[in-house]
Structure formats: structure tokens, C-alpha cells
C-alpha positions in Angstrom: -16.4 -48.7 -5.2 -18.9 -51.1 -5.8 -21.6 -51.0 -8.3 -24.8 -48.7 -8.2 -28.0 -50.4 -7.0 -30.3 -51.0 -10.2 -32.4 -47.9 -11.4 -36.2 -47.5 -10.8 -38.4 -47.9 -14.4 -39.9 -44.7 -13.3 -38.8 -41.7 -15.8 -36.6 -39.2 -13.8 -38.3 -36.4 -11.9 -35.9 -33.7 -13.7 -33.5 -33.5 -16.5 -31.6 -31.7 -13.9 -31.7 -31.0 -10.2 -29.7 -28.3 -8.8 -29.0 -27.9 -4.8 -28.9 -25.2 -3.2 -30.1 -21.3 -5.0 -26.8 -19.4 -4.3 -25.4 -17.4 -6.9 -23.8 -20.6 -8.5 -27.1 -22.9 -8.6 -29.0 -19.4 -10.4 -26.5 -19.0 -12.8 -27.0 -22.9 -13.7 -30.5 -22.7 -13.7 -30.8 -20.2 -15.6 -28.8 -22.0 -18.2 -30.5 -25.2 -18.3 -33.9 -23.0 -18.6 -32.8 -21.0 -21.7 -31.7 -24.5 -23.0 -35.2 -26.1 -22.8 -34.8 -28.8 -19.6 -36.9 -29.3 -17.0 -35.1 -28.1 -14.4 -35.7 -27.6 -10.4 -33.6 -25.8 -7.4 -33.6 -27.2 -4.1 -32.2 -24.5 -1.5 -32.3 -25.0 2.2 -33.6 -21.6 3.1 -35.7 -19.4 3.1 -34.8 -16.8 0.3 -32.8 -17.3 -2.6 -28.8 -16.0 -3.1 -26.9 -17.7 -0.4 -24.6 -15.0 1.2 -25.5 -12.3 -1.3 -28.3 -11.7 1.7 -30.6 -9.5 3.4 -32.4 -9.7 6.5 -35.5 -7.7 7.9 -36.2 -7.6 11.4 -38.1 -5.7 14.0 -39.1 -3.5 10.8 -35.0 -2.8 10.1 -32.8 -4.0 6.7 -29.4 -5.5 7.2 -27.2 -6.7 4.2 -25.2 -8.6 6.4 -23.7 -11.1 3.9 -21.9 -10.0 0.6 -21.8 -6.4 0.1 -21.4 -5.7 -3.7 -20.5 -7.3 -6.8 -18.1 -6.5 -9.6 -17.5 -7.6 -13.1 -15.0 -9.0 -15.3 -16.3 -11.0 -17.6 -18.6 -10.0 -20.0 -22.0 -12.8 -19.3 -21.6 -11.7 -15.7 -20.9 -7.8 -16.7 -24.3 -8.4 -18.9 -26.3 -9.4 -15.7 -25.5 -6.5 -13.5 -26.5 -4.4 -16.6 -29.8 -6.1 -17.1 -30.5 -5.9 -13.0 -30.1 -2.4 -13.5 -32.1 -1.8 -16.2 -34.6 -3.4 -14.6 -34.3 -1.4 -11.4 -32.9 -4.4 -9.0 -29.4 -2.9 -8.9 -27.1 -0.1 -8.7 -23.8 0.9 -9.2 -22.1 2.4 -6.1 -19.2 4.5 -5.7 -17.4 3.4 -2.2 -13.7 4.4 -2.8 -12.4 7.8 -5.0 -11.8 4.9 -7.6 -13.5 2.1 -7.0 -17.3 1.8 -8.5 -19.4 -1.5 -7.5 -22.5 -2.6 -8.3 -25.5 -3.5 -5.8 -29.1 -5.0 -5.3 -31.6 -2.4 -4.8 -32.8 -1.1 -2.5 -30.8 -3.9 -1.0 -28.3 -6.7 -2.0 -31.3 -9.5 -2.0 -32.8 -8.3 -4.9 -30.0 -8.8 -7.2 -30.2 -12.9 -6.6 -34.2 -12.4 -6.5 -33.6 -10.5 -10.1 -31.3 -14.0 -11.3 -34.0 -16.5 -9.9 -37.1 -14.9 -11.6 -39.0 -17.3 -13.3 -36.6 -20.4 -12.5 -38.9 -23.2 -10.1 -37.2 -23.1 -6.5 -38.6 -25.3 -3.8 -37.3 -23.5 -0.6 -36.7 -25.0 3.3 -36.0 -28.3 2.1 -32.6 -29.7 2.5 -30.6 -32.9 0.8 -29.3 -35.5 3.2 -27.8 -37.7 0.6 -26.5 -38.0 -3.0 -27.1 -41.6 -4.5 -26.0 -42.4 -7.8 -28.4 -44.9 -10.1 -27.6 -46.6 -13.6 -29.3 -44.3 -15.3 -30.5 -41.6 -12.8 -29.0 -39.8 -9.7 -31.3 -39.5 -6.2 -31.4 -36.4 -3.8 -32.8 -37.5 -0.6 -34.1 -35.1 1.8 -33.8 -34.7 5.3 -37.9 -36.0 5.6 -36.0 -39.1 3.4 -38.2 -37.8 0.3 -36.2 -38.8 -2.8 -36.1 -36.2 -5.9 -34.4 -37.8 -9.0 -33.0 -36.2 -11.9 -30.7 -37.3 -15.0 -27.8 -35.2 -13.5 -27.2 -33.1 -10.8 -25.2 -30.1 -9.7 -24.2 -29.6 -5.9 -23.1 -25.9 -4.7 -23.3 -26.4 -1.9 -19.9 -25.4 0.8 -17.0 -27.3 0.0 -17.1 -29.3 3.6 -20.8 -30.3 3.1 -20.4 -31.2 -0.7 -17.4 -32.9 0.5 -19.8 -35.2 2.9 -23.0 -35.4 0.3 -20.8 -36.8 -2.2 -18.0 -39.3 -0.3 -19.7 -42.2 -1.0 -21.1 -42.3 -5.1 -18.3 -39.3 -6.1 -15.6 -39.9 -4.5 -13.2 -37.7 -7.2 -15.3 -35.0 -6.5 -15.4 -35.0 -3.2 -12.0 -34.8 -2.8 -12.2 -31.6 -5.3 -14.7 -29.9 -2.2 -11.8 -31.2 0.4 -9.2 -28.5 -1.0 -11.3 -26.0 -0.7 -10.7 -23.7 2.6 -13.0 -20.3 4.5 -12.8 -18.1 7.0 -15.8 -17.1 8.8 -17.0 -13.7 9.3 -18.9 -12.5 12.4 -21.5 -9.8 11.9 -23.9 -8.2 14.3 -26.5 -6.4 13.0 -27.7 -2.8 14.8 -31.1 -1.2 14.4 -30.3 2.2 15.8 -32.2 5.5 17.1 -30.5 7.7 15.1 -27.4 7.4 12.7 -26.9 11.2 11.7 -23.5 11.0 13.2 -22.2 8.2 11.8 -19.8 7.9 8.7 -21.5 7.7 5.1 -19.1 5.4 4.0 -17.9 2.3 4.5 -15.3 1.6 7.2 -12.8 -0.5 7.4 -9.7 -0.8 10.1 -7.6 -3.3 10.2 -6.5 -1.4 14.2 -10.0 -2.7 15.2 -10.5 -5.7 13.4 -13.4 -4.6 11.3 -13.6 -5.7 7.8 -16.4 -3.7 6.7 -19.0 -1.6 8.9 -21.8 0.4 6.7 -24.7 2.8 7.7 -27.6 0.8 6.0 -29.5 3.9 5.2 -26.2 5.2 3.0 -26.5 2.5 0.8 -28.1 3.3 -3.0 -32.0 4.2 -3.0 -32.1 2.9 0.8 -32.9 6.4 2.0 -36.1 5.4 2.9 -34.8 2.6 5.4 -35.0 2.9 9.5 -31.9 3.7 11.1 -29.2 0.8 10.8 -26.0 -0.8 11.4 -24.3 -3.8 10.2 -20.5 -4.4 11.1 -18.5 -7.5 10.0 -15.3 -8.4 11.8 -12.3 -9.3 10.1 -11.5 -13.0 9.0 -8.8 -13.6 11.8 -11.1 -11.9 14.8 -13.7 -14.1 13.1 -11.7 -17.5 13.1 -11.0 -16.9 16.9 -13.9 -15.8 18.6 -16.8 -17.8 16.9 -17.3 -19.2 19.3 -18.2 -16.1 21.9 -21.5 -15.8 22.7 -23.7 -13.6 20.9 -23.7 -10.9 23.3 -20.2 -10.9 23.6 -19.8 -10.5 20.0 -22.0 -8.0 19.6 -20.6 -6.0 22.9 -17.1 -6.3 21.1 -17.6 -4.9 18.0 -19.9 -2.3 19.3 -16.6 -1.3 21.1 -14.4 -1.7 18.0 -16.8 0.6 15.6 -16.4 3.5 18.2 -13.0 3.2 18.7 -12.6 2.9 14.7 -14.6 5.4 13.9 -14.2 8.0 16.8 -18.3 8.2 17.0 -20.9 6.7 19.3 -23.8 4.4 18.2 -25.9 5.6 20.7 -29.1 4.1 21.7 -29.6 0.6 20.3 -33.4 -0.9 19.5 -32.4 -3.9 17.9 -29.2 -6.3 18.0 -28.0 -9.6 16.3 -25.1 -11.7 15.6 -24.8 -14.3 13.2 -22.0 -16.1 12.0 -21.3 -16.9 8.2 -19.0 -20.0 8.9 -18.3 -20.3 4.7 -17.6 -16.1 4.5 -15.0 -16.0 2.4 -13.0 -18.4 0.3 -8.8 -18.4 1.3 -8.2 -21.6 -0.5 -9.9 -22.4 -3.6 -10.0 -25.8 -5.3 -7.1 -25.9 -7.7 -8.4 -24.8 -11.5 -7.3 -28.1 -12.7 -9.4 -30.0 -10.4 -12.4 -32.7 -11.3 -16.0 -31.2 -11.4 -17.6 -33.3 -12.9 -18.4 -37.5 -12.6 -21.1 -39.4 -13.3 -23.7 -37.0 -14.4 -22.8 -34.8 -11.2 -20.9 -31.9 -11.5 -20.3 -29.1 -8.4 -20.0 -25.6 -8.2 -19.7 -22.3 -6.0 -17.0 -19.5 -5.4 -15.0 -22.4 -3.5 -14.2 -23.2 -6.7 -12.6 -20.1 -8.1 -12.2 -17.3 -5.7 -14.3 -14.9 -3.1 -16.1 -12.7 -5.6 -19.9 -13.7 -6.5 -18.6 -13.6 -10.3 -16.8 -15.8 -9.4 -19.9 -18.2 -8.1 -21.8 -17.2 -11.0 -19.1 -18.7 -13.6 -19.2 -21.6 -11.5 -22.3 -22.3 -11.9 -22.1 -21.7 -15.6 -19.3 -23.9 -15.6 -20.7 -26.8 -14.0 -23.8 -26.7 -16.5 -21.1 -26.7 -19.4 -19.4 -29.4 -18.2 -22.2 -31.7 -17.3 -23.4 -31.0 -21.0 -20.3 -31.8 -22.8 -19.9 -34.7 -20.8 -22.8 -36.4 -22.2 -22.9 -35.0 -25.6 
């Protein structure tokens, strides 16, 4: 690898620069806030928490990404307390003896409730990763550089795997481990769902990985009339590529069969497709995360569970810190 280009005598935009404002990149930031450095996410869309999501449309809510969380540790156990407290989460019974917790009144709020008062620039995405002597660029995709004294990518494991080929090559071959399957989800507003189950469904018969009345969910009462299924990983994998009217059309057809009811009349349908769903294949524990003031982080790195993307996070920040201690 050849030797960095010579660093600008400008000072460093930020002590540290943190891309993309999933689960992992809040729980970094809001690390390096409580320990006093200027600090700045960069996320590529619109809202904050990655696939702990929500989307509004044509006046209906869909949680269409991650559906709950649940706790191990104890800093991540703290966080779902304090979201509670403070009225942004829930817990949620959804088996005889399972418990989980979720955002209220939907899943977006508990990311929104980890980003509060952390600076987020939103819609602005990183082309490329260039490492200086004593700084570390983010380009973007208008080829505006940010710089900052270190760095921590969470982005997917494939696009981290690309940003950082050239300067981190040790890292990126932490990212090129790292394996998904996708999950397809179509997203109903309905009429009415009075006849519908309460409670989550699941059948592996029919494919579905999870299918949820929106208006069940925790202090979503209040909510118009909604449906948002989510196929299983292997349906997924092999029909991404369907249209989304196909998609939709099939899993329509698998809910009814599943469930033994009828959807009846739909006002509002969407697919989308979360190609980076679920991790199968995490980057072994013992693997490099950090190099040269860069260090990466997200679930890909330690399982499918958003605890497990927060500790990441937490991780990365630790790990960039003892580095240069």
C-alpha cells in the first residue's frame, strides 16, 4: 500500500465522524458526546435508525423493518428502560413467555429517543474513505469532503467492504465475512382489520416470517387500519427480484392461506426490499475493527439483534479510543 498523500494544515472538521445513524453509529455518538468530542453523523436517509424503521404513507404507519428489541446486557437493558420512562417505548408481550420491548407508538421512536440531542446531517451519502497523516476524509457523493481525526463506518458489510478497500484494507476484509439475507415486505393500508389476528403470525407453510396488524401494536390504537407482512429469508433470497406487484400479490395470498382470514379491501400497497435484513454470517469475534484511526461497526459484526448493533457501536468507539490512548 503506498503512502497517504500529505495532510491539509487546516484543523480537522470533527474529532470524530460517524457514517451512517443506525443503531450502531447512535450508540457511538452518543458515547463520544458524553465524553466531550465534537462529534457529527452522516446518514444517507431520511430518518434516523437504519432498519429499526417506520414509514407513513397515504396517512397509514408501517414498521416494516425490525420489529422489537430485547436485552442482555445491562448498558443496552438501561436504554430500553430510559425510552420507557420517557414514553418512547414499550414492553410487549408477543408469545405466553416471551416479553419485548418496542418504540412507541411505533418502532421509529426508539432510535429518535437514542439520537436526541446528537448533530445528524441527513440525505447525504459517503462515496469515499481517504486516509491522511494526521486526519481521515469522507467524501460525499456531491465530492464535498468532511474530515475528522477518526472515523467509524456502519455502514453494510458489502458497502463498508467497498468504502474501505483502498486506505483499510484489514478492515475491509473484516466487512467481506460478513453475510444477509434479505427480507421482502409489503406494506397494506386496509379498510378494515377487525378480522384479522391480534398477534403476530408466523408460518413457516407459507413462508411468512412475521405478519402484524399495525393497529395491535402497543399505544397504536389510534392508528388507521394496517398491514405489514415480511416473507421469510429463503422466499426472500429467491424472489427479490419479482416485481413489486407480484410480491405483494404473493404474500397477500400466503397471509390468507396462513391465517385462514381475508384482507379484504386494500387502500394502499407497497413492497420494499431490505437487501441487508438479517445477518446469517457474522464477522468472526476475533476479527480487526479497527486501523488507522478508523474503526467499523453494526450487527454484521455480532449477530441479528439491534443489541447487538448497539454494542457494536459501543465497541468501535472503545476501540478507536484505546487505540490512541
Amino acid at each position: 500500500m503506498t503512502a497517504p498523500p500529505p495532510s491539509s494544515t487546516a484543523s480537522p472538521h470533527y474529532d470524530l465522524l460517524i457514517i451512517g445513524a443506525g443503531i450502531a453509529g447512535l450508540a457511538a455518538g452518543r458515547m463520544a458526546q458524553k465524553a466531550g468530542q465534537k462529534v457529527m453523523l452522516i446518514d444517507k436517509g431520511r430518518r434516523v435508525g437504519g432498519r429499526v424503521s417506520t414509514r407513513r404513507s397515504d396517512g397509514f404507519v408501517f414498521n416494516h423493518g425490525a420489529q422489537f428489541a430485547t436485552s442482555k446486557s445491562s448498558d443496552f437493558g438501561d436504554i430500553l428502560r430510559a425510552a420507557s420512562t420517557a414514553g418512547m417505548a414499550t414492553n410487549w408481550q408477543i408469545e405466553n413467555k416471551k416479553t419485548v420491548v418496542v418504540g412507541t407508538p411505533m418502532m421509529r421512536n426508539l432510535p429518535m429517543f437514542l439520537a436526541a440531542h446528537l448533530p445528524i446531517q441527513q440525505n447525504r451519502r459517503i462515496a469515499k474513505i481517504i486516509r491522511k497523516t494526521d486526519h481521515i476524509a469522507c467524501v460525499d457523493t456531491d465530492d464535498v469532503p468532511l474530515t475528522a481525526r477518526k472515523v467509524i463506518c456502519t455502514a453494510p458489510a458489502p458497502q463498508t467492504a467497498v468504502l474501505l478497500a483502498d486506505d483499510f484494507p484489514d478492515l475491509a476484509a473484516t466487512a467481506s465475512h460478513a453475510a444477509y439475507a434479505p427480507c421482502l415486505t409489503v406494506m397494506l393500508g386496509l379498510a378494515d382489520d377487525e378480522m384479522l389476528p391480534k398477534m403476530p403470525v408466523k408460518s413457516a407453510q407459507h413462508d411468512i416470517g412475521w405478519a402484524m396488524c399495525e393497529t395491535a401494536r402497543p399505544a397504536a390504537a389510534q392508528h388507521r387500519p394496517a398491514l405489514t407482512i415480511q416473507a421469510d429469508a429463503d422466499w426472500s433470497a429467491t424472489h427479490k427480484d419479482d416485481t413489486a406487484d407480484s410480491i405483494i400479490k404473493q404474500l397477500i395470498e400466503k397471509y390468507q392461506l396462513a391465517t385462514g382470514c381475508q384482507i379484504g379491501a386494500v387502500l394502499h400497497a407497497h413492497a420494499h426490499r431490505w437487501l441487508y435484513a438479517k445477518v446469517t454470517t457474522p464477522s468472526p469475534a476475533y476479527a480487526i475493527i479497527c486501523q488507522n484511526n478508523l474503526a467499523i461497526a453494526g450487527d454484521w459484526l455480532g449477530g441479528a439483534r439491534i443489541e447487538h448493533a448497539f454494542t457494536s457501536g459501543q465497541r468501535a468507539f472503545l476501540a478507536l479510543n484505546q487505540t490512541n490512548a
